[in-house]
Rosetta silent file (secondary structure, phi, psi, omega in degrees, C-alpha in Angstrom):
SEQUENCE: XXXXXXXXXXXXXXXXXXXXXXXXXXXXXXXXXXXXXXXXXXXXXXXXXXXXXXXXXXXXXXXXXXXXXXXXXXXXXXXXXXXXXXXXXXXXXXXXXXXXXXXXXXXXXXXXXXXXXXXXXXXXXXXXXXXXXXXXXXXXXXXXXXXXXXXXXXXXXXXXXXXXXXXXXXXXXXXXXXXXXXXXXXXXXXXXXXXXXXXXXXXXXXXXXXXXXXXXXXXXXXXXXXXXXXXXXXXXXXXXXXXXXXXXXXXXXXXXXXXXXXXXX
SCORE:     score description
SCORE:     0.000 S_00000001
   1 L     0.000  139.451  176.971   20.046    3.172    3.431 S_00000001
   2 L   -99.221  133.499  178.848   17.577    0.292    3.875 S_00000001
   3 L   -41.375  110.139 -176.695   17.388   -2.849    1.561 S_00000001
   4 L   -78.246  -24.494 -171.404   13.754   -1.877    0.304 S_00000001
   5 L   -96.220   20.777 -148.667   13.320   -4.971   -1.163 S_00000001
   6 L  -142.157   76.258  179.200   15.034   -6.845    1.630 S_00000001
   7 L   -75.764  177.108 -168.207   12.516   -6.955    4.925 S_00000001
   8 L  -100.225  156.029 -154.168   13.579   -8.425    7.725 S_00000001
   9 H   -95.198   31.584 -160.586   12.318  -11.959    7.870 S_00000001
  10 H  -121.703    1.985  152.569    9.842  -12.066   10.702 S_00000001
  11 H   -93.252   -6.618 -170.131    7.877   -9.061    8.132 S_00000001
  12 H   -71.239  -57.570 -172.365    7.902  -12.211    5.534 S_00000001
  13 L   -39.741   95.335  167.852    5.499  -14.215    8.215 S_00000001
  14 L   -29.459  159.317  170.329    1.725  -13.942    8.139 S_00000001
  15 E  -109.590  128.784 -168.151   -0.222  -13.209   11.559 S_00000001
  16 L  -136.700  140.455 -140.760   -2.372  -15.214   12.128 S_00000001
  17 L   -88.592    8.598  173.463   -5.090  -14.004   14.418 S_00000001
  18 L  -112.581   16.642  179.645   -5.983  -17.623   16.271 S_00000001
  19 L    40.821   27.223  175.968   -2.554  -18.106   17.380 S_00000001
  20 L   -95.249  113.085 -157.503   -2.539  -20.853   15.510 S_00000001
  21 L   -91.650  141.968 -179.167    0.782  -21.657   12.914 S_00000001
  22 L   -90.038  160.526  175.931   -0.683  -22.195    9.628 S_00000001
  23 L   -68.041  -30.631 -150.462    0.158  -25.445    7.502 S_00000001
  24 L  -106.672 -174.023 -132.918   -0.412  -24.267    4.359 S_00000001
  25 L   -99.594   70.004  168.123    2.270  -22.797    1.985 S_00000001
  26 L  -105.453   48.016  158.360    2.008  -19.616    2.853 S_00000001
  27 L  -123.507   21.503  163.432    5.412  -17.960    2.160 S_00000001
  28 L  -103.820  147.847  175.303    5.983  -18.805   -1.378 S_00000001
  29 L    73.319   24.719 -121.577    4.429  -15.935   -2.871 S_00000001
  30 H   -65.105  -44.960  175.904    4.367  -14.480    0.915 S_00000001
  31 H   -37.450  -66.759 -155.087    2.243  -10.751   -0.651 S_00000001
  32 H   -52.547  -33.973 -151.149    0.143  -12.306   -2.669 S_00000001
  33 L  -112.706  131.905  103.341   -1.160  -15.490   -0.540 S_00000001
  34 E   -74.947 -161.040 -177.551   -3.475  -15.797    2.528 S_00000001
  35 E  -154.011  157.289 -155.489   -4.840  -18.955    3.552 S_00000001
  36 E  -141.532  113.971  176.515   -8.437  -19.575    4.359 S_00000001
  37 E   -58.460  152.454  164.693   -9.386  -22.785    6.965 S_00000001
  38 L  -105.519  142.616  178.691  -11.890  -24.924    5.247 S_00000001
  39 L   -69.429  121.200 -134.389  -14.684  -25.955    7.978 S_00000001
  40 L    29.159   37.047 -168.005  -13.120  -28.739   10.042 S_00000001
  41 L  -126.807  137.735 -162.497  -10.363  -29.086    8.504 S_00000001
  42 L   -98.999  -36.101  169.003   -6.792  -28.520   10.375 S_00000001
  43 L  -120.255 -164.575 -148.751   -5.103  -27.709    7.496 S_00000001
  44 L   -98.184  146.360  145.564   -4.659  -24.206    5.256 S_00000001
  45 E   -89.894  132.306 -172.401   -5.420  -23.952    1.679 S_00000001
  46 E   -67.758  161.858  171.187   -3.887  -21.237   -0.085 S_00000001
  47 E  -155.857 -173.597  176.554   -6.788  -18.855   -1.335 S_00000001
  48 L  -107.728   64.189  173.321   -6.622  -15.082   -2.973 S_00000001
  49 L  -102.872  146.984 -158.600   -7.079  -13.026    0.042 S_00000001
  50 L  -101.790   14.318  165.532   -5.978   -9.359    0.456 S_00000001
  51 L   -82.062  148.479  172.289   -5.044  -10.179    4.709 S_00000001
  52 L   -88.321  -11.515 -161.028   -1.994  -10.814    5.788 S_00000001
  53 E  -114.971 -178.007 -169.484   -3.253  -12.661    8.411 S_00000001
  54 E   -81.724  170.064  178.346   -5.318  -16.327    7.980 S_00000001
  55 E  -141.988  127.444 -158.963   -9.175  -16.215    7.691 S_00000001
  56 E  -116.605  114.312 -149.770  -11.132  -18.505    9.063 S_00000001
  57 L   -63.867  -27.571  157.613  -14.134  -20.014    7.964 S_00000001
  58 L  -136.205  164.617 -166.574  -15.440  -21.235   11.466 S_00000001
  59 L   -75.707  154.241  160.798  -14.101  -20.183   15.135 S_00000001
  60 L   -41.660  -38.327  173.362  -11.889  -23.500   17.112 S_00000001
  61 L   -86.102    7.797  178.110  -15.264  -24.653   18.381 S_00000001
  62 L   101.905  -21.858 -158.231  -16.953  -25.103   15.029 S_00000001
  63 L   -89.464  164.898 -175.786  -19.217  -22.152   15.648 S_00000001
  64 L   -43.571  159.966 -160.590  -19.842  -19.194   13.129 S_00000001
  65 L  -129.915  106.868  153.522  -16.994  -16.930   12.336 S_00000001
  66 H   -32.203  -40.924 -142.487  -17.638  -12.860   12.514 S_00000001
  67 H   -65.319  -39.800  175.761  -14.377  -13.309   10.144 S_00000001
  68 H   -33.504  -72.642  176.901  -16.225  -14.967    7.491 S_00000001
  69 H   -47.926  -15.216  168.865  -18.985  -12.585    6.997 S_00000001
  70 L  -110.726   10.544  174.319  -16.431  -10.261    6.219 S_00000001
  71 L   -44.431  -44.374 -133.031  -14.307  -12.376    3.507 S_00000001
  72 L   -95.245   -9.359  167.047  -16.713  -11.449    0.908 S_00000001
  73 L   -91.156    8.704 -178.015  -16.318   -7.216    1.524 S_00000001
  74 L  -106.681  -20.417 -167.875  -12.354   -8.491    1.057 S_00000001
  75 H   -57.225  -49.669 -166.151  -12.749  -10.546   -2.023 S_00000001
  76 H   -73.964  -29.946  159.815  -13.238   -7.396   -4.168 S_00000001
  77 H   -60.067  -48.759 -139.298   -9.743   -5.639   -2.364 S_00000001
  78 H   -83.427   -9.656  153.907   -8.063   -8.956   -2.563 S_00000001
  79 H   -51.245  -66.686 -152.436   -8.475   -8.469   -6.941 S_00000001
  80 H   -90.350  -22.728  176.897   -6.618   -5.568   -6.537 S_00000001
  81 H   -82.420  -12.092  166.364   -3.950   -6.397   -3.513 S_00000001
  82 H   -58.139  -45.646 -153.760   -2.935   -9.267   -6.025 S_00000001
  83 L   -97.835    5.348 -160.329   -1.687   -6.683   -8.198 S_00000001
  84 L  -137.885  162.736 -172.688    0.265   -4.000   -5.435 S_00000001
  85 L   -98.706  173.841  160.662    3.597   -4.759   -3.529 S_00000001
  86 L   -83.397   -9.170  158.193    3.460   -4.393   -0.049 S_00000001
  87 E   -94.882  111.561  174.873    5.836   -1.388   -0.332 S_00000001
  88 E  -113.152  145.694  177.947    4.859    2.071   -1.779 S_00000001
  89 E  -138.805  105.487 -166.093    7.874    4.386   -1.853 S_00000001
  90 L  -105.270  128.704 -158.504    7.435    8.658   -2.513 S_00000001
  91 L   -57.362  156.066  124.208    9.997   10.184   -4.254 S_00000001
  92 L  -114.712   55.906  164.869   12.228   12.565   -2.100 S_00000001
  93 H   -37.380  -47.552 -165.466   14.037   14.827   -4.634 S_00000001
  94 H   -58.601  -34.107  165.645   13.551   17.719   -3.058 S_00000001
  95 H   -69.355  -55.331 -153.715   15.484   16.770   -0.094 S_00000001
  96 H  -108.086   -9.915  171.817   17.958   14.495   -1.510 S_00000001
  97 H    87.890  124.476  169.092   18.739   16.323   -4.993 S_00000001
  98 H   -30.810  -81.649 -165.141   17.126   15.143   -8.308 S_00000001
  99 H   -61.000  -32.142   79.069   20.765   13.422   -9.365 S_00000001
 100 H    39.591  -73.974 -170.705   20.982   11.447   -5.700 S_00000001
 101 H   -70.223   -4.487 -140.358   17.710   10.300   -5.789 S_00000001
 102 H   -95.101  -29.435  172.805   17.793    8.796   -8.942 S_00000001
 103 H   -78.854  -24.435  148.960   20.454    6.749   -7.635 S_00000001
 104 H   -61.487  -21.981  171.666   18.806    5.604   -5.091 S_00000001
 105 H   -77.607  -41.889 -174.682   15.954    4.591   -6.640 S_00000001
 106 H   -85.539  -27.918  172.121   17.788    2.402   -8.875 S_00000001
 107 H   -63.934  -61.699 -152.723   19.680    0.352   -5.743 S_00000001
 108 H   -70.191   10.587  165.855   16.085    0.157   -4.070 S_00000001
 109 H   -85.508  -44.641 -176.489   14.670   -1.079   -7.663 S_00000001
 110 H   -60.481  -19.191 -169.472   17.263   -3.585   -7.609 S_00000001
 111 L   -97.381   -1.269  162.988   16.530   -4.546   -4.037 S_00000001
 112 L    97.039   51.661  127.402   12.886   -5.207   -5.600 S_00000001
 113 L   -72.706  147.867  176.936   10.722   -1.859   -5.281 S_00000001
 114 L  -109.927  -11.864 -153.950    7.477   -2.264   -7.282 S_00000001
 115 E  -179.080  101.561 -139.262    5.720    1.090   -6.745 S_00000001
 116 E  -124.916  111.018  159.223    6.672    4.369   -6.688 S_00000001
 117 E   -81.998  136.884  179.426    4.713    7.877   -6.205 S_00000001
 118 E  -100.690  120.370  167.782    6.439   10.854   -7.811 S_00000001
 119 L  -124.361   87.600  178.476    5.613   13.553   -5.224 S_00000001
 120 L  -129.208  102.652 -166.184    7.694   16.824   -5.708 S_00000001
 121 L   -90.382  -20.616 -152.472    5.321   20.017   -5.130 S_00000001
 122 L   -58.150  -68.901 -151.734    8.711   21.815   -4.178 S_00000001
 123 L   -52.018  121.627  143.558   10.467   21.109   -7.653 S_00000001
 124 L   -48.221  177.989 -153.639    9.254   23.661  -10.904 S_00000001
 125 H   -95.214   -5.511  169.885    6.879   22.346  -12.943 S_00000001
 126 H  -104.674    1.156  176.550   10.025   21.483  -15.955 S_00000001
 127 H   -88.260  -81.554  165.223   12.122   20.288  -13.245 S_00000001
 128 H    -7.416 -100.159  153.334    9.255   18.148  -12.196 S_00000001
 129 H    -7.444  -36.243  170.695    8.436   17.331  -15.724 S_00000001
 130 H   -99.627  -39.248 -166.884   12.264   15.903  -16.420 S_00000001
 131 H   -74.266  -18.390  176.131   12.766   14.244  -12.701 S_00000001
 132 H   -77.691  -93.377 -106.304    8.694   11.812  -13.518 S_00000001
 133 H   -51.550  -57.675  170.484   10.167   11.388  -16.904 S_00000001
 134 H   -29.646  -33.989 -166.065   13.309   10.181  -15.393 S_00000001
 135 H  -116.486  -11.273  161.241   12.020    7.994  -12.542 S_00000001
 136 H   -75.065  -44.698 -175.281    9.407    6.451  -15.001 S_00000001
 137 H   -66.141  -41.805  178.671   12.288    5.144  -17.460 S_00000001
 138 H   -74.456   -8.466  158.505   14.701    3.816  -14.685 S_00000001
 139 H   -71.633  -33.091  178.127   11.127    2.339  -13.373 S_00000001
 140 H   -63.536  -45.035  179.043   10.356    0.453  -16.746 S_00000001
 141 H   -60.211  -40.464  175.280   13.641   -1.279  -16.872 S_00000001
 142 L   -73.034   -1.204  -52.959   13.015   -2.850  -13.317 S_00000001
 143 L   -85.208   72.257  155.607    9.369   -3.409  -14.160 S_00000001
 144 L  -106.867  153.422  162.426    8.318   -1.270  -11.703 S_00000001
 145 E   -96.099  156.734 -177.691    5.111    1.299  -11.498 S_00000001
 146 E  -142.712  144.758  176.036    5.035    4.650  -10.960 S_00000001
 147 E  -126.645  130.951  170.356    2.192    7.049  -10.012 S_00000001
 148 E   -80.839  136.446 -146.728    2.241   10.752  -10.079 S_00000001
 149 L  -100.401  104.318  168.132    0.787   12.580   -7.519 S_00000001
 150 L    95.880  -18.238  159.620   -2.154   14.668   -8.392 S_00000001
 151 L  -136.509  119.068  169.589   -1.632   15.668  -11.663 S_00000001
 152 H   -43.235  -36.372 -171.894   -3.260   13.881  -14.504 S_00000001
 153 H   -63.927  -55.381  178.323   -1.554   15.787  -17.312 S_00000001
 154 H   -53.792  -45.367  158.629    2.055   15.029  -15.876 S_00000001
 155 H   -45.816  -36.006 -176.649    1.170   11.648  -15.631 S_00000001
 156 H   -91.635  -39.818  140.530    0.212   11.220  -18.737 S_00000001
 157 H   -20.768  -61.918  179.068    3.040   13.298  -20.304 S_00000001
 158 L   -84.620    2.158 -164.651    5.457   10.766  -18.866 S_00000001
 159 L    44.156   68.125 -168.812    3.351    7.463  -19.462 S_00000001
 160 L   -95.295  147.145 -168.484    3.424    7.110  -16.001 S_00000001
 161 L   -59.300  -20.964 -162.593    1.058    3.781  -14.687 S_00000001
 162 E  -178.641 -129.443 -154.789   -1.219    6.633  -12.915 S_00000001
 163 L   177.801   91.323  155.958   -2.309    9.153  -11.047 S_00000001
 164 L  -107.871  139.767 -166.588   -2.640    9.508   -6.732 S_00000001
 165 L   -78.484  170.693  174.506   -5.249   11.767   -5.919 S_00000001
 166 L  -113.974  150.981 -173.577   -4.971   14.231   -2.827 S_00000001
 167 L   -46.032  -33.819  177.654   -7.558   14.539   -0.241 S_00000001
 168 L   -85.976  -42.138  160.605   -8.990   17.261   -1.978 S_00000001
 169 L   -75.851    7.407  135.309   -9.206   15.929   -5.145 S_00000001
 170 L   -71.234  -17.314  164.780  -11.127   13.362   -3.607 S_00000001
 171 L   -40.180  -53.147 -160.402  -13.634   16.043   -2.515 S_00000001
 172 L  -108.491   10.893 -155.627  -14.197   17.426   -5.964 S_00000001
 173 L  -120.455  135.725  177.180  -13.821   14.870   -8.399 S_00000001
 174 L   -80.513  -47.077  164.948  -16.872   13.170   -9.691 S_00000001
 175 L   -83.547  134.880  108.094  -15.106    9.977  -11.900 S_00000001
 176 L   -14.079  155.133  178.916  -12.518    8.163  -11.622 S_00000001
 177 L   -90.995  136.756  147.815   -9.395    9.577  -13.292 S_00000001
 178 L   -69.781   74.138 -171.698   -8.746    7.512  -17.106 S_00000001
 179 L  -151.670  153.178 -174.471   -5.632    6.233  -16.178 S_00000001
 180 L   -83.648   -8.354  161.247   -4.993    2.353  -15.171 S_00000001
 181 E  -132.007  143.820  150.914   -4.021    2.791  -11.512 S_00000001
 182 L   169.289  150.525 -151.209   -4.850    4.806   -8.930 S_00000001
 183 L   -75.390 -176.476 -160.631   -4.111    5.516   -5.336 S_00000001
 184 L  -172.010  130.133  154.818   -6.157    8.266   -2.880 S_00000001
 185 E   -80.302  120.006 -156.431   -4.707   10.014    0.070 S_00000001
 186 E  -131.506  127.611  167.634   -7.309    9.182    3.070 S_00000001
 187 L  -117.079    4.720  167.411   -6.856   10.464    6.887 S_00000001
 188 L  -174.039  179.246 -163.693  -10.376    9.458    7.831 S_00000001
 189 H   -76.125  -18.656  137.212  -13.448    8.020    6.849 S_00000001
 190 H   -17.087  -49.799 -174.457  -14.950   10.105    4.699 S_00000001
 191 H  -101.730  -58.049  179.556  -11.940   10.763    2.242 S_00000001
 192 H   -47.830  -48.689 -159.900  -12.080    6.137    2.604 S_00000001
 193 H   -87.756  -24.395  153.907  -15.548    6.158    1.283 S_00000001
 194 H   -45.799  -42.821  162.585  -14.804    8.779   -1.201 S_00000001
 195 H   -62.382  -52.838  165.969  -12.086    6.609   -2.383 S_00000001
 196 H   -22.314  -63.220 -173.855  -14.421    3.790   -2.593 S_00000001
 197 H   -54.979  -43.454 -177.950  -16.997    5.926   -4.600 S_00000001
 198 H   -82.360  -12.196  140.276  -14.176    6.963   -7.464 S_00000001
 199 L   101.509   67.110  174.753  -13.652    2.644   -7.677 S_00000001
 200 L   -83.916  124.361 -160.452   -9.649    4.085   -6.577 S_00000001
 201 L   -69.951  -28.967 -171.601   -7.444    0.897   -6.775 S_00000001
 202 E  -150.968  168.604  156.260   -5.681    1.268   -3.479 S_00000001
 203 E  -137.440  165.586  172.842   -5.492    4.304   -0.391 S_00000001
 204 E  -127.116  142.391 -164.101   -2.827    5.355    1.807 S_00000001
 205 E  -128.555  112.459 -179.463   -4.362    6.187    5.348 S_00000001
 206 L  -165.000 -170.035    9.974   -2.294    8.252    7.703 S_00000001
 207 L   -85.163  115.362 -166.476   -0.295    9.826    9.404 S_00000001
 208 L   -83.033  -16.059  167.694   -0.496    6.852   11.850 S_00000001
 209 L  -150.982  163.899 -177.404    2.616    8.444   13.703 S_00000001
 210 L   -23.877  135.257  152.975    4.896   11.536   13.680 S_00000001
 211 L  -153.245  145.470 -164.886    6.126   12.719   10.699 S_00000001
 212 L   -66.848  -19.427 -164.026    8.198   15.499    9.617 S_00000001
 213 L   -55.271  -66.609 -147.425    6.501   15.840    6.273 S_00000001
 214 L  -137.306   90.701  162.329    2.982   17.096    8.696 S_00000001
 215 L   -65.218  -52.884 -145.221    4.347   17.802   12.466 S_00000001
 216 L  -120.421   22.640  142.365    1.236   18.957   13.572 S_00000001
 217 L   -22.347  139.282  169.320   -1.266   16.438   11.847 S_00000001
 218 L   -78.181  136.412 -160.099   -3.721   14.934   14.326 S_00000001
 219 L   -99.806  128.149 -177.712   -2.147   11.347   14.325 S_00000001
 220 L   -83.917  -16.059 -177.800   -4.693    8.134   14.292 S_00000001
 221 H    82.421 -168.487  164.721   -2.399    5.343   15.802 S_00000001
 222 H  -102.134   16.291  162.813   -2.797    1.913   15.029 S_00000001
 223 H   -95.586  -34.811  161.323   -6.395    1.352   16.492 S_00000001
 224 H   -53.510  -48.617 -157.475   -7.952    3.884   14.949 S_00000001
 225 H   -59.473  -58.281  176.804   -5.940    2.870   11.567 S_00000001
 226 H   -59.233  -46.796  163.385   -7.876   -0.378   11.890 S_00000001
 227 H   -29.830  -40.239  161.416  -10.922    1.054   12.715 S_00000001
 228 H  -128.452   19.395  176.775  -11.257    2.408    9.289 S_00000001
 229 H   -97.677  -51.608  175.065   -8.895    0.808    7.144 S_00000001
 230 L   -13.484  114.753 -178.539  -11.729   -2.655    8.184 S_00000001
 231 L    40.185   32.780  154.604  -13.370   -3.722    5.420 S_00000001
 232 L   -73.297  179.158  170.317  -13.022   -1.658    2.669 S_00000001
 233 L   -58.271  -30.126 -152.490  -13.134   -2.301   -1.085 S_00000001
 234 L  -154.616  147.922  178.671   -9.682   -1.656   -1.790 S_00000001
 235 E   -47.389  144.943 -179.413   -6.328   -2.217   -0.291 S_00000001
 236 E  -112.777  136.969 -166.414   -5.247    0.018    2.557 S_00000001
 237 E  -118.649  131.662  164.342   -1.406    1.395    2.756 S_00000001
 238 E   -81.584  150.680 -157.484   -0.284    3.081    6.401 S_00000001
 239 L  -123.447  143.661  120.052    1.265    6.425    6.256 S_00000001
 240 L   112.522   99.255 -165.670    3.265    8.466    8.513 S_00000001
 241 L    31.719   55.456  176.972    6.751    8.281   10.220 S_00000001
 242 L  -107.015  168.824 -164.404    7.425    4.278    9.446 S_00000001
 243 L  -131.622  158.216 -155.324   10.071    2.269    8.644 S_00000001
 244 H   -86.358    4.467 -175.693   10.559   -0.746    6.348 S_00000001
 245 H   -90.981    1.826  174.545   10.744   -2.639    9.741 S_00000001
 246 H   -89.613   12.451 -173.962    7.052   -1.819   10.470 S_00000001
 247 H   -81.359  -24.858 -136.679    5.608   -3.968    7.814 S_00000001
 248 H  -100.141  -32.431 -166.051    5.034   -7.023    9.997 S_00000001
 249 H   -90.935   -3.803  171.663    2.853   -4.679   12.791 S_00000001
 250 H   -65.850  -45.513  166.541    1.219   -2.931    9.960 S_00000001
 251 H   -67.931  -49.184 -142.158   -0.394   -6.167    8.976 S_00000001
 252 L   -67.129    4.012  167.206   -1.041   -7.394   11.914 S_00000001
 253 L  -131.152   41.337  158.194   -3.882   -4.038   12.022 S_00000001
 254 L   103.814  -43.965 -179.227   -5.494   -4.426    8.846 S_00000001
 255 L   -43.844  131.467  173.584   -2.901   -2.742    6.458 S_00000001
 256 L   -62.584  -30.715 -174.277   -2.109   -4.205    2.872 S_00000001
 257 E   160.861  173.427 -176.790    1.384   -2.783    3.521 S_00000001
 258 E  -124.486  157.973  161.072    2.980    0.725    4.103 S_00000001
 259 E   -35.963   83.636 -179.556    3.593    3.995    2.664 S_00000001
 260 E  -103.519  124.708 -153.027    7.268    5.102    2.854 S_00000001
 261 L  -105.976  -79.452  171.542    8.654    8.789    2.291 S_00000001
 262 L   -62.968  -73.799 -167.312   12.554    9.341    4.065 S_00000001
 263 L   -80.147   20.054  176.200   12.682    6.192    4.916 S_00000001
 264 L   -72.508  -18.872 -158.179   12.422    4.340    1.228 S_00000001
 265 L  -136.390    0.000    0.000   15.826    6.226    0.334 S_00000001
């Protein structure tokens, strides 16, 4: 099983998109932190940016920076990517047995998961109902969150952090949900600007490659992922047959961090 909270360390490392290595301290705090060149100035000052990679206020020659103009559509993500791990990890009971998972969940809390969807459509609705209740209490001792996927009531039943919506219930839903976090399933841009519209704290965008959950999904890759994951409002999570060793190429195409189903446990 892989140490979730224990990337490899070359996923610790920022990208930094001038092929430049930055000065400034950016691996203490390594989620949390970009670094933002100040104009003519060599080295980085930490700033509250929701990129993994640096942002730069002018180009090597001094001249304007495309990157710039788009800090300020990042500023309002990078509120909210302060607050999310770079890891999201959805439950697999269903697979792995209620009693299994739960032990698993508690090594990969210990290894420093933050944020956890409970997604079991298989599971009845009181088997459901005991296995959130379950994976919210062994989340509270680690002070981890957990969001249930798609139904408000169950969420709220369990005092679960939240609620992630499904594609459809981005469709139909008018509000926001009254709950303090929550996530949006997005596979294109439409269902992104939908999240956007319900002020949804984060999305997961996928399937960016095979997965068994949805074999015959059309898959976006990772140029298309950036292509709409670019300048949204809100943090973007990649979806869809990755591994915790993908975090480093995730950033390096726009992603806050990724989605993990099988291979979180």
């Amino acid at each position: 099983m892989p140490a979730i909270g224990n990337f490899p360390a070359a996923s610790r490392s920022r990208v930094n998109p001038h092929n430049r290595r930055c000065t400034g301290n950016c691996t203490r705090n390594w989620v949390l932190r970009s670094c933002l060149r100040s104009r003519g100035s060599r080295a980085c000052t930490p700033t509250r940016t929701p990129r993994y990679g640096c942002i730069f206020s002018a180009s090597p020659d001094g001249t304007a920076n495309p990157t710039r103009a788009r800090a300020s559509a990042w500023r309002g993500a990078g509120r909210r990517a302060l607050r999310l791990p770079p890891l999201y990890a959805i439950t697999n009971a269903a697979e792995l047995g209620a009693g299994i998972f739960v032990q698993r969940l508690e090594t990969a809390l210990v290894a420093g998961l933050k944020l956890v969807q409970v997604r079991e459509k298989a599971l009845p609705a009181a088997d459901r109902g005991r296995f959130a209740r379950a994976v919210v209490a062994c989340c509270r001792e680690h002070g981890a969150r957990v969001l249930v996927n798609s139904d408000l009531s169950l969420a709220e039943r369990v005092a679960a952090d939240g609620v992630h919506l499904t594609s459809a219930q981005l469709r139909s839903l008018t509000r926001r949900p009254a709950c303090p976090l929550v996530g949006a399933s997005c596979h294109d841009a439409f269902e992104l600007e939908r999240a956007a519209a319900l002020d949804a704290d984060f999305a997961v965008l996928g399937p960016v490659q095979l997965t068994k959950t949805h074999p015959d999904a059309a898959l976006l890759g990772w140029e298309r992922f950036r292509a709409l994951a670019t300048g949204r409002p809100m943090p973007v999570y990649a979806l869809g047959g990755l591994r915790p060793t993908d975090l480093a190429r995730a950033g390096e195409y726009g992603a806050h961090g990724i989605a993990l189903q099988r291979a979180a446990w």
